[in-house]
N, C-alpha and C positions, 0 to 999 in steps of 0.2 A: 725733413724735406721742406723746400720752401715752398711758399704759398704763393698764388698768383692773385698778385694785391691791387695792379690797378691794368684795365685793357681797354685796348680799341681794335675792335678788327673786321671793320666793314670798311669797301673801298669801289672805288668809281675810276680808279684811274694808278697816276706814278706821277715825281715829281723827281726831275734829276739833280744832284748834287754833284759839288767837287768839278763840275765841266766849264762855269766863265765864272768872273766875277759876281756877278749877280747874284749867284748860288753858289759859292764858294763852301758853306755847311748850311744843314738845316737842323732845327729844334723844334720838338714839341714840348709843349707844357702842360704841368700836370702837381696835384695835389695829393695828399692820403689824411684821411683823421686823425689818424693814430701816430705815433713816432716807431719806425721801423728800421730794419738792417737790410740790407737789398743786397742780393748774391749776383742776381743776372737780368740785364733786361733784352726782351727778344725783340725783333722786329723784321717785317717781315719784306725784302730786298730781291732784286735780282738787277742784272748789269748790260748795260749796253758793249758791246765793241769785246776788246780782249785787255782792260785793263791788269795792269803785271802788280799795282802796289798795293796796300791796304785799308779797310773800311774801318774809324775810329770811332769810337762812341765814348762820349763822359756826360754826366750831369753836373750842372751849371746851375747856383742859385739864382734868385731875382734879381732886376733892375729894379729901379724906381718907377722904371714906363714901363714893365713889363714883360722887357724882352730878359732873356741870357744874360747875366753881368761875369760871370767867373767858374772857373771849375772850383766845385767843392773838395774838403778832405775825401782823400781817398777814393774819389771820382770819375778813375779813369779806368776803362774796363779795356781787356786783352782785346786786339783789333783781330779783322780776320782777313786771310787775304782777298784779294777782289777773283784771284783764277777761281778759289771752290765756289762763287756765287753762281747760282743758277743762269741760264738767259730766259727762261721759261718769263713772260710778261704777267704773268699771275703770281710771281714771286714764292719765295720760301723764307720759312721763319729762321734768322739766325740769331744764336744765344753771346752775347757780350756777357762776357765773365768778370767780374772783380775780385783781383788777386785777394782783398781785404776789404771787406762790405762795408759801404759806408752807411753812415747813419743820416734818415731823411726824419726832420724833427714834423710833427703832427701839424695840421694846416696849414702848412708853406707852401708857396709859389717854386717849383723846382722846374730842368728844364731839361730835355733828353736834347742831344748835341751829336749829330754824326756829319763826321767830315770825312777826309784819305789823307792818309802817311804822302803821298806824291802831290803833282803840282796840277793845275788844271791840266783836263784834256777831255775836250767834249768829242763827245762819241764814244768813246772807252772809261764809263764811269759807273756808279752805283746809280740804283733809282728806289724813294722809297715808297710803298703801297699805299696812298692817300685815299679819305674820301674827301671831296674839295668841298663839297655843300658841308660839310665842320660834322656837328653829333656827340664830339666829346667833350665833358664836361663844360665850366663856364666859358664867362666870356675871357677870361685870361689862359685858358686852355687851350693856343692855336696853334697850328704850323708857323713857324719864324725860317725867315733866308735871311742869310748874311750875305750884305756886298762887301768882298774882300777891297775893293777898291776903293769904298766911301767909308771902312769899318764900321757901318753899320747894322742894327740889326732891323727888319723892316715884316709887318704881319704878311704872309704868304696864302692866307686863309686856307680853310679847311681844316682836317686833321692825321696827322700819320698812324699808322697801323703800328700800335707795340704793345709789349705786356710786361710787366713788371714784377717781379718776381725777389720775397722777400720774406721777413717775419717779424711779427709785432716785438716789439720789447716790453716784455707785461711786466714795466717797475711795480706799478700796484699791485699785481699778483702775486710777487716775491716778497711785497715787505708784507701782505696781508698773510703770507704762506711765514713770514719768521714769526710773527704775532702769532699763531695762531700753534706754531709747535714749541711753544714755551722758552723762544732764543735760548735753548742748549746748541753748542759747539757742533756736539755730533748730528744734529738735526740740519741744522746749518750747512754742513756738510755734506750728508745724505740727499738734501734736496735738491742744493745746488750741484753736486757731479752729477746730477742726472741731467739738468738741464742745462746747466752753464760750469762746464768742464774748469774754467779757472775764477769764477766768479767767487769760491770759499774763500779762494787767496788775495786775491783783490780787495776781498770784504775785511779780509782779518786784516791786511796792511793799512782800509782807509780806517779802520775802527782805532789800528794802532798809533796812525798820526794825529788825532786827535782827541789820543787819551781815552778811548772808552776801553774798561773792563768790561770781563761775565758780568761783574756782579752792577756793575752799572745799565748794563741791557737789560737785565732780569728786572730790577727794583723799578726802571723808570721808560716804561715804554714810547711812554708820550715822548721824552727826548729823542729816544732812538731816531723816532718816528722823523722828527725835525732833522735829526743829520743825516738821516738817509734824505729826503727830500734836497736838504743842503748839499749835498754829495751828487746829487742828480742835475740839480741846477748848476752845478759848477760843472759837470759834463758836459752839458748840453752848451752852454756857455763858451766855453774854450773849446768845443769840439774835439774832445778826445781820442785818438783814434787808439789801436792795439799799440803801436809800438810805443806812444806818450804811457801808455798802462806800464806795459814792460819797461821802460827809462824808473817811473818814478819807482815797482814794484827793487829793481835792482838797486837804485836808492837806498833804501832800503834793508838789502840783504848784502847782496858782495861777497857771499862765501858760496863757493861752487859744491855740487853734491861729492861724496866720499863711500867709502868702503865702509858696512856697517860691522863684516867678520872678514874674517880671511878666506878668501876664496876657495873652492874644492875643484882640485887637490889645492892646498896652498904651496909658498914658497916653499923649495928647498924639498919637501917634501918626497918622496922614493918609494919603490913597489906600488904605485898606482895604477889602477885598472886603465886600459888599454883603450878604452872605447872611444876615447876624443871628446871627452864634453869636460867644460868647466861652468862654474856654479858662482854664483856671486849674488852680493845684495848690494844696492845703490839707494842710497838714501839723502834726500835734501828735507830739512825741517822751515824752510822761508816760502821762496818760490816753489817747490817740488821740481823733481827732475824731469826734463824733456825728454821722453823715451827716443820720439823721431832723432834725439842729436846722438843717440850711444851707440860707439861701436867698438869691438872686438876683433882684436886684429890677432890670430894664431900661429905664429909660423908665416907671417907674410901676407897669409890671407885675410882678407876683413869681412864680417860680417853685420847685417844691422838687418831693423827689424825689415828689412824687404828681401831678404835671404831666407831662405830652407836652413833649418838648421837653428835658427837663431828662436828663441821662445818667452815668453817672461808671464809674471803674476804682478799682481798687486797693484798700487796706484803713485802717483806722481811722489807722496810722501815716501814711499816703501818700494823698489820694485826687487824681486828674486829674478834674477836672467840665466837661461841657458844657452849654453852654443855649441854644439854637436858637431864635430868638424868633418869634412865630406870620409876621411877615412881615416883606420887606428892608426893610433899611434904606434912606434916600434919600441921593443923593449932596449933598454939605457938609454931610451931617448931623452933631450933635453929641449923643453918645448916654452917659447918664450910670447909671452903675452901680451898685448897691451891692452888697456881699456880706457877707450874715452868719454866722457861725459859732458851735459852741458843742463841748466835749470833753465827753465820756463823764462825768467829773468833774463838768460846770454850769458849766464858766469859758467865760465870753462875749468874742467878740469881732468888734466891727464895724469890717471895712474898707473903704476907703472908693474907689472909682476914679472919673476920666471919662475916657471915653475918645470921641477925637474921629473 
C-alpha cells in the first residue's frame, strides 16, 4: 500500500485554473529526500459553473528559475472529468492515478501541474484549495500560473493543497538484504518475489549482460557491490522506466513460454472424464510467464484469470493452470482447445491442442 510521502492541506481560500490566459494551469512545487516511485497524487478541488471536459494533472521537472520546465517520464496521471468534481467551496480530495509510477530521484525540484483536456472558459472551471500566506515547504515550494498567452510561467504565491502518495525505493536495503543472505540464487529470489515481483529477473538479465556469475557474487562482494551501484546510476541516469526494462529484458530472451507436458486429457486421447476441466503447465526459463496475458479458449469460449472457472499454482517460472468449463462435456464429444500465452518480456505464443 502506498505511503503518503509529502502533504499540504491547510487552506484560506481557491485559486481558479484553466478560465483565461493568465491561469491557463497551475503548479505546485515540491521536494522528497529519498528517491521514490509515486502511484497517485490527490489534491483537493471543486468547480465553478458546469464544466463538461477534464481535470489533468502531470509532474514537471525543474527550470533553471525555478518554475515547471517539462513533463517527466511517465508523468502523466489519468484526468478526471470536471462533471464528478464537487461544487461544494471547501472542496474534495481527488486521486490522479498513474498508469505506471514514475520515478522521483531524492532532493529534486519537482512540480505538480494541473490544467483541462478543453479550452479556456471562465466560469465553468476547476478551482484549486490554496492557502495564499504559502506554509509549504522552502522558498522554491510555491504556487506557479502559467500565462498561456506569454508561455510563461510566473510565482502565484501561496501554496496548493495536495498529497503525494508513493514508496521509497530502498536500493540500500536490497543490496544490504543480498549481502547479508550469502548471494545464493534461491535467496535472491525468495526476497525479492516478495517484494519486487520481477526484480529476480531484471537482476539475473543485468548480472548476465555484464558477465557476472554465482561464483563471481559469492567470492567478491565488494565488486558486486560497485555494479549494483553502477546499475543504479545508470537508471537513474537515463530514467528508466518499465517498458525500457521490458525492451531490454526481451533483448535478451525472444523465446515465448511453451508447454512443459501434455496437457490433461492430452491430444487424441478417448474415454476421458466428463467433467470439463483441462490441466496444463506453462513454463518460461528468461522472463517467466505473464499469467495476466493467458487464455484458454474451449469450445469457443475463453477463459482468463478474471473468469470463474479458470485457477492456477505456481510462479512466473512454473505455472499448473485449470479451467473448468461452465458445463460437461458430452460423451464422443470432440473438444478443441487453444491456449495462449505471453512472458513478462511481450514474446507471444500460441499453442495449439484438440483434444478428443
Amino acid at each position: 500500500m502506498a505511503t503518503k510521502l509529502q502533504f499540504f492541506e491547510t487552506n484560506n481560500g481557491g485559486r481558479s485554473f484553466g478560465n483565461q490566459t493568465t491561469t491557463a494551469k497551475l503548479s505546485q512545487g515540491f521536494k522528497h529526500t529519498t528517491t521514490v516511485s509515486i502511484e497517485k497524487v490527490s489534491v483537493l478541488l471543486y468547480k465553478l459553473g458546469s464544466p463538461t471536459d477534464n481535470v489533468t494533472l502531470e509532474i514537471w521537472d525543474n527550470s533553471g528559475s525555478g518554475f515547471p520546465n517539462a513533463i517527466i517520464p511517465d508523468g502523466a496521471a489519468t484526468s478526471i472529468a470536471m462533471s464528478t468534481l464537487t461544487a461544494d467551496t471547501a472542496g474534495a480530495w481527488y486521486d490522479f492515478i498513474f498508469p505506471s509510477p514514475p520515478i522521483l530521484q531524492a532532493n529534486t525540484q519537482y512540480h505538480i501541474v494541473v490544467g483541462r483536456s478543453g479550452g479556456l472558459d471562465n466560469g465553468n472551471n476547476p478551482v484549486w484549495k490554496v492557502q495564499t500566506t504559502g506554509g509549504y515547504g522552502d522558498a522554491n515550494d510555491f504556487l506557479g500560473r502559467y500565462d498561456s498567452g506569454s508561455s510563461t510561467w510566473v510565482n502565484y504565491g501561496g501554496d496548493g493543497n495536495f498529497q503525494l502518495w508513493g514508496d521509497a525505493i530502498a536500493f540500500e536495503d536490497f543490496k544490504a538484504e543480498i549481502k547479508s543472505l550469502g548471494l545464493t540464487l534461491q535467496d535472491l529470489k525468495a526476497f525479492t518475489s516478495a517484494e519486487y515481483p520481477t526484480a529476480y529477473i531484471l537482476l539475473k538479465a543485468a548480472a548476465a549482460a555484464v558477465a557476472l556469475r554465482q561464483e563471481d557474487l559469492k567470492l567478491n562482494v565488494g565488486a558486486v557491490a560497485k555494479v549494483l551501484e553502477d546499475i543504479k546510476a545508470h537508471i537513474q541516469s537515463v530514467a528508466l522506466t518499465k517498458e525500457n526494462l521490458k525492451t531490454f529484458v526481451q533483448s535478451k530472451d525472444g523465446y515465448p513460454p511453451y508447454l512443459v507436458r501434455y496437457p490433461a486429457p492430452r491430444n487424441g486421447l478417448t474415454n476421458v472424464p466428463v467433467d470439463g476441466t483441462v490441466r496444463f503447465y506453462l513454463r518460461d526459463k528468461h522472463a517467466g510467464v505473464d499469467i495476466s496475458k493467458v487464455w484458454v479458449e474451449i469450445d469457443g469460449v475463453r477463459y482468463n484469470i478474471n473468469n470463474n472457472g479458470f485457477s492456477y499454482e505456481g510462479d512466473p517460472w512454473e505455472y499448473c493452470i485449470n479451467v473448468k468449463t461452465q458445463t460437461n462435456w458430452s460423451y464422443e464429444q470432440t473438444v478443441n482447445v487453444k491456449i495462449y500465452a505471453e512472458d513478462l518480456a511481450g514474446n507471444p505464443g500460441l499453442l495449439l491442442e484438440n483434444i478428443g
